[in-house]
C-alpha positions in Angstrom: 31.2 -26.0 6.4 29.7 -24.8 9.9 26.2 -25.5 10.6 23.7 -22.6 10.2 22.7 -21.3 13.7 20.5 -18.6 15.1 22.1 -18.7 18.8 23.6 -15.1 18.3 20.3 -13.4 18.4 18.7 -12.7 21.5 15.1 -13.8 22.4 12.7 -10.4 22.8 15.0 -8.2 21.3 14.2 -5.3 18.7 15.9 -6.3 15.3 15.6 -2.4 14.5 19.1 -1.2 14.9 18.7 1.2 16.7 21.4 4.5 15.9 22.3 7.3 18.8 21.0 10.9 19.0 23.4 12.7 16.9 23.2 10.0 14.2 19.7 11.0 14.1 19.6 14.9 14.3 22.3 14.8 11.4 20.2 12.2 10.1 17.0 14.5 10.0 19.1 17.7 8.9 19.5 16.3 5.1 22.4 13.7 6.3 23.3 10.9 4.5 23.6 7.6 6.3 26.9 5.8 6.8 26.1 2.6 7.9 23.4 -0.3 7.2 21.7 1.1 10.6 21.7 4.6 9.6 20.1 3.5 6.2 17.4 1.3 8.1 16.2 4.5 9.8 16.1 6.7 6.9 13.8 4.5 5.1 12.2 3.5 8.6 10.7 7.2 8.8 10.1 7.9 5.7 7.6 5.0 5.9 6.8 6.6 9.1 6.1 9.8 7.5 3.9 7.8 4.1 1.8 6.4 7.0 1.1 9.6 8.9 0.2 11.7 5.6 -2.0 8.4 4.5 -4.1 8.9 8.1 -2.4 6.5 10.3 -2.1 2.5 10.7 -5.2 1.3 8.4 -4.2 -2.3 6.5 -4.2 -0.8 3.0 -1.5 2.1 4.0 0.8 -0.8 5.9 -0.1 -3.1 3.1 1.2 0.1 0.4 4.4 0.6 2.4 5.3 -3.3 2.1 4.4 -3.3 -1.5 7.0 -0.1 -2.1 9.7 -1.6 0.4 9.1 -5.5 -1.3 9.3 -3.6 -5.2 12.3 -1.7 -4.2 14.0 -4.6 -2.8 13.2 -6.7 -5.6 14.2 -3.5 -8.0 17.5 -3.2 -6.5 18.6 -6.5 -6.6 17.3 -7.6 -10.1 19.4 -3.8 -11.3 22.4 -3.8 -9.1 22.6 -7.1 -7.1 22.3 -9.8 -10.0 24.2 -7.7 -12.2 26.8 -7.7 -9.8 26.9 -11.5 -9.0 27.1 -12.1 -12.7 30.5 -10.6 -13.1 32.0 -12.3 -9.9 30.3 -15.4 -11.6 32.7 -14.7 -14.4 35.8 -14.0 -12.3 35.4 -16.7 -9.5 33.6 -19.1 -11.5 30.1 -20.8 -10.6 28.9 -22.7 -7.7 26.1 -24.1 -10.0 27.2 -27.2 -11.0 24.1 -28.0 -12.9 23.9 -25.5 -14.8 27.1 -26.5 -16.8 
């Protein structure tokens, strides 16, 4: 098993991936995103918009935002992710060998 390593990231550098132009505009015009990027932005401004309509950067609108993103993340995976990983549990068979 290769070591886990960090070297392929870049010092300074935005971990926002950022899409081009016309990703965007389609984006904007009721689009739906294609890739992991595309999906990043979408939910990207429509945190930007939540904070705008709230009045701006104050803690308790950021701290709303990362309550919403952290509940959805946890939502998602405990309704489609674990699921999921259950039935490849069944099909591939457990790496767990303590629970056995």
């Amino acid at each position: 098993m290769r070591p886990f390593s960090l070297s392929h990231f870049k010092l300074n550098s935005y971990a926002m991936p950022y899409i081009d132009k016309d990703a965007r505009q389609r984006l904007e015009e009721g689009g739906e995103p294609e890739t992991a990027g595309e999906l990043n932005y979408v939910i990207s401004k429509i945190a930007d918009r939540y904070l705008i309509a709230k009045g701006g950067l104050r803690y308790a609108n950021i701290n709303e935002v990362i309550g919403a993103l952290e509940c959805a993340k946890l939502e998602f995976y405990r309704r489609i992710a674990a699921p999921y990983e259950d039935t490849k549990i069944e099909s591939a068979g457990d790496v767990y060998e303590v629970l056995e």
